[in-house]
C-alpha positions in Angstrom: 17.7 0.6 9.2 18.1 0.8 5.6 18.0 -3.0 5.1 14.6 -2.8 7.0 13.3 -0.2 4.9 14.2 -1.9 1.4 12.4 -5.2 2.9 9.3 -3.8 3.6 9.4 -2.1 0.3 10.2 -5.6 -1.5 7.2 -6.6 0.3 4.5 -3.8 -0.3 5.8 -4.0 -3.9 4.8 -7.5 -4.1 1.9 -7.1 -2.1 0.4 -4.5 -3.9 1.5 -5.5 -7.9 2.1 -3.0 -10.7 1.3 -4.5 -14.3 3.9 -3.9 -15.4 7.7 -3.2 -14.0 10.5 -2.0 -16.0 13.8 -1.5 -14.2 16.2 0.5 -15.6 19.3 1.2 -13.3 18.7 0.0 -10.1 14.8 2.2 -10.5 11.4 0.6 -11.1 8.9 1.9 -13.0 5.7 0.9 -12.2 2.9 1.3 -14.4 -0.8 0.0 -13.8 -3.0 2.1 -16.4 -3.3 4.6 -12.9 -5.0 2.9 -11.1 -3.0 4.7 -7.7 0.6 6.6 -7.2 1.7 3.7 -5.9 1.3 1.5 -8.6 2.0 4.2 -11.1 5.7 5.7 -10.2 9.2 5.6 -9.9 10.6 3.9 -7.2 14.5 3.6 -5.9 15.7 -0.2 -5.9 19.1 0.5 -5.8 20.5 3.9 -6.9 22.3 2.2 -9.7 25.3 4.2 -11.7 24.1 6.4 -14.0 23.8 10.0 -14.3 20.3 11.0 -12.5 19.2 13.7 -15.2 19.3 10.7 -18.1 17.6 8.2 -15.7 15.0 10.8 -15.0 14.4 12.0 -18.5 14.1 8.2 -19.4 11.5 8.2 -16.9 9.7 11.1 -18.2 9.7 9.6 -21.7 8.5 6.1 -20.4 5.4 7.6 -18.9 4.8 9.8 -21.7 4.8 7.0 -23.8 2.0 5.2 -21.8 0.1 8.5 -21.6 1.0 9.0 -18.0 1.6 11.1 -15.3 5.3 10.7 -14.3 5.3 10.4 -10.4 9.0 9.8 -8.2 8.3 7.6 -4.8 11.2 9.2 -2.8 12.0 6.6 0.4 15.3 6.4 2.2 16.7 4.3 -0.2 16.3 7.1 -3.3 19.5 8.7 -4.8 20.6 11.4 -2.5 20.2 13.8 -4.8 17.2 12.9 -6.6 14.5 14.9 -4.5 16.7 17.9 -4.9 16.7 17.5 -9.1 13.5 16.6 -9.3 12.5 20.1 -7.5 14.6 22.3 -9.8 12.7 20.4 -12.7 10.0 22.1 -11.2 7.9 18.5 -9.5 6.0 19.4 -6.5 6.1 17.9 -3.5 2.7 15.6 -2.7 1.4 12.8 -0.4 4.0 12.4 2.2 2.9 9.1 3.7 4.7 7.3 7.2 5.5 3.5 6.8 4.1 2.6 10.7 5.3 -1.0 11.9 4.0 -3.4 14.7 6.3 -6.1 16.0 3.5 -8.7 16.4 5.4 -9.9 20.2 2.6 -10.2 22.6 0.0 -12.6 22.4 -3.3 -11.3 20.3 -6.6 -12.5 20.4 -8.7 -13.2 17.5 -11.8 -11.7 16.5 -15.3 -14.0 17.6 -17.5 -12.3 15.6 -19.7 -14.1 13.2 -20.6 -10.6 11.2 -16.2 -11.0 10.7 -16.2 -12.8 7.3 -13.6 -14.1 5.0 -13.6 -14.1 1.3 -11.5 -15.3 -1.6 -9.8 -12.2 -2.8 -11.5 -13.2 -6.2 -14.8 -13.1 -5.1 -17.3 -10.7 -6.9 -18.9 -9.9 -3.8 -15.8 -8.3 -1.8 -14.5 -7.0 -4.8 -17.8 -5.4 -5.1 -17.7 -4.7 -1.6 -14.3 -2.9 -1.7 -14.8 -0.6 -4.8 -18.4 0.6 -3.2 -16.3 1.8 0.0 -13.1 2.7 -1.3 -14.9 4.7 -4.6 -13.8 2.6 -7.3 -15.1 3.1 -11.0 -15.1 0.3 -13.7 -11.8 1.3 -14.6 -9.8 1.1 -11.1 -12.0 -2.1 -10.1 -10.7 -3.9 -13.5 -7.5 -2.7 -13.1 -7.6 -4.4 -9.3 -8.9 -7.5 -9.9 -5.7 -7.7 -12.4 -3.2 -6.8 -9.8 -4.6 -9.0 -7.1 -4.6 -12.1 -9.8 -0.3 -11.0 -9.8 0.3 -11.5 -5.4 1.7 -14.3 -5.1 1.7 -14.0 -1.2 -1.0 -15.3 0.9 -4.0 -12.6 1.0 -6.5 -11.9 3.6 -9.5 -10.4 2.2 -12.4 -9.8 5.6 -15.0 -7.8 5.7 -17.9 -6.9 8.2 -21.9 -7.4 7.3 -25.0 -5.7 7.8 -27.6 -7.7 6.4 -25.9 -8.6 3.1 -23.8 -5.5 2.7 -20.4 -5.2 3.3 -20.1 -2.0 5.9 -16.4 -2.5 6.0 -13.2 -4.0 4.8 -9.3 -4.5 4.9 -7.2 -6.6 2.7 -3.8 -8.1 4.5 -1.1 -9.7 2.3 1.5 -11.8 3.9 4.6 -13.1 3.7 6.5 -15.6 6.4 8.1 -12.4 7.4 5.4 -9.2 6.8 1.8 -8.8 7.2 0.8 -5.5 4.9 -2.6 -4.1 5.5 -4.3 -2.4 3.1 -7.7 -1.5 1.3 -9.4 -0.4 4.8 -12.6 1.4 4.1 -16.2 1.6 6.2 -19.0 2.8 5.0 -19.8 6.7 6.8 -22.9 5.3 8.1 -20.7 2.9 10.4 -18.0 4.2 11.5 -17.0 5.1 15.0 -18.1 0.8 15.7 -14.8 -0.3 16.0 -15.0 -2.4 12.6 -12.2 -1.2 11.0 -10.5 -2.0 14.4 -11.8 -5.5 15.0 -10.7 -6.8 11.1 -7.1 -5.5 11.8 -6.7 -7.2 15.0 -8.2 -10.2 13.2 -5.3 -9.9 10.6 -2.6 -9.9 13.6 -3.9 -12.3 15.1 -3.7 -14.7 12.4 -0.3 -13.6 11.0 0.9 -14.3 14.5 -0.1 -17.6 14.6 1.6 -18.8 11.5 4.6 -17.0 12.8 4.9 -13.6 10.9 7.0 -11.5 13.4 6.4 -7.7 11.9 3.1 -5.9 10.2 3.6 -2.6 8.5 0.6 0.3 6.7 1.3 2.9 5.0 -0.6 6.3 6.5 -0.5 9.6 4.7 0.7 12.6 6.9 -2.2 14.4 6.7 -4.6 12.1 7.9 -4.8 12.9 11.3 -8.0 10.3 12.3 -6.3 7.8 10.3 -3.3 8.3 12.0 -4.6 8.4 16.0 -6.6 5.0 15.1 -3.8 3.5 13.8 -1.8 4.0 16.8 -4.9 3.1 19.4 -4.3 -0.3 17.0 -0.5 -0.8 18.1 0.7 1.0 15.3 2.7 3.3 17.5 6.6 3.4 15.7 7.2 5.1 12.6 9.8 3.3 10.6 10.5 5.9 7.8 7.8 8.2 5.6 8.0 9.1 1.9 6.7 11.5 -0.4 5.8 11.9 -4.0 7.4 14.2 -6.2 5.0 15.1 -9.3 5.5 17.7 -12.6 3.4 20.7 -11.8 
């Protein structure tokens, strides 16, 4: 299981690009001006050899350095000790997310709509599109564009129109192994239309027919819609969660 697990993160690191990475003992530090948690934390690699109170207050002084927040990404694969040490430093415990897989076995059929559209992940208009539902300022959507110039997997960027507005979006990144969804949004005035639904199933479909065998997403606990649709997709198995563990 572990193997899985450090695969899919290899992936959703790749997929989703920090600036910059610094690794320092089996641990990578991700920074990306904070743009999300994700792209702006500590995550276990390998737990390395070093003793975990210097590895974390070389942590601490790395994102103090860059004027940042210093946030741990705790999966399976973190020191087993780490969450513990990281408490008595007095880090709280945030954003416990599930990793949910779909083993992409069973024939899927492809989206026919012609309101379905592909873009170039470059293009000003998804890019646009994106930050309007997803809340992006300057800042984050500069900060994006960056990180998406740094995938060098294929990406998937669809969205649905109404008119010439973009009313919803995903953004799937893939590998010859992983599809990775992320960057689902729909504007509040359309949901409940199944278009959040329909670019997903677009996204299996065509990872399954260049032969990716597995999609992940990445679902935070306490999103309990977000969880149910995710499931009514296929998204049934929970592989493994993680949490964030942040200074107070």
């Amino acid at each position: 299981m572990l193997q899985q697990i450090a695969e899919i993160e290899a992936h959703s690191r790749a997929a989703i690009p920090a600036l910059r990475v610094e690794v320092y003992d089996g641990w990578h530090l991700r920074f990306a001006r904070n743009h999300t948690r994700r792209a702006n934390s500590v995550n276990v690699v390998d737990r390395g050899t070093l003793p975990l109170d210097r590895k974390i207050e070389h942590c601490e002084a790395a994102y103090a350095r860059e004027d940042q927040t210093c946030h741990f990404r705790l999966t399976p694969l973190a020191d087993n000790d780490l969450d513990k040490s990281l408490e008595g430093r007095g880090y709280g415990y945030f954003g416990e997310t599930e990793v949910r897989i779909f083993d992409l076995d069973e024939r899927l059929a492809p989206d026919l709509g012609k309101d379905l559209v592909a873009y170039d992940p470059s293009s000003d208009f998804w890019l646009k599109g994106v930050a309007t539902l997803t809340g992006q300022d300057k800042a984050k959507q500069s900060v994006f564009r960056e990180m998406l110039s740094l995938i060098n997997l294929d990406i998937q960027a669809l969205a649905i129109l109404r008119g010439k507005q973009i009313v919803a979006c995903g953004m799937g990144v893939r590998s010859s192994e992983f599809l990775g969804l992320f960057e689902f949004a729909t504007h509040p005035k359309f949901r409940r239309r199944c278009f959040a639904a329909r670019i997903a199933r677009q996204m299996l479909a065509d990872a399954q027919i260049v032969g990716v065998k597995r999609a992940y997403l990445q679902v935070v606990m306490d999103n309990k819609a977000g969880r149910r649709f995710w499931e009514e997709i296929g998204f049934r198995r929970a592989l493994y969660n993680y949490h964030y563990r942040t200074r107070l």
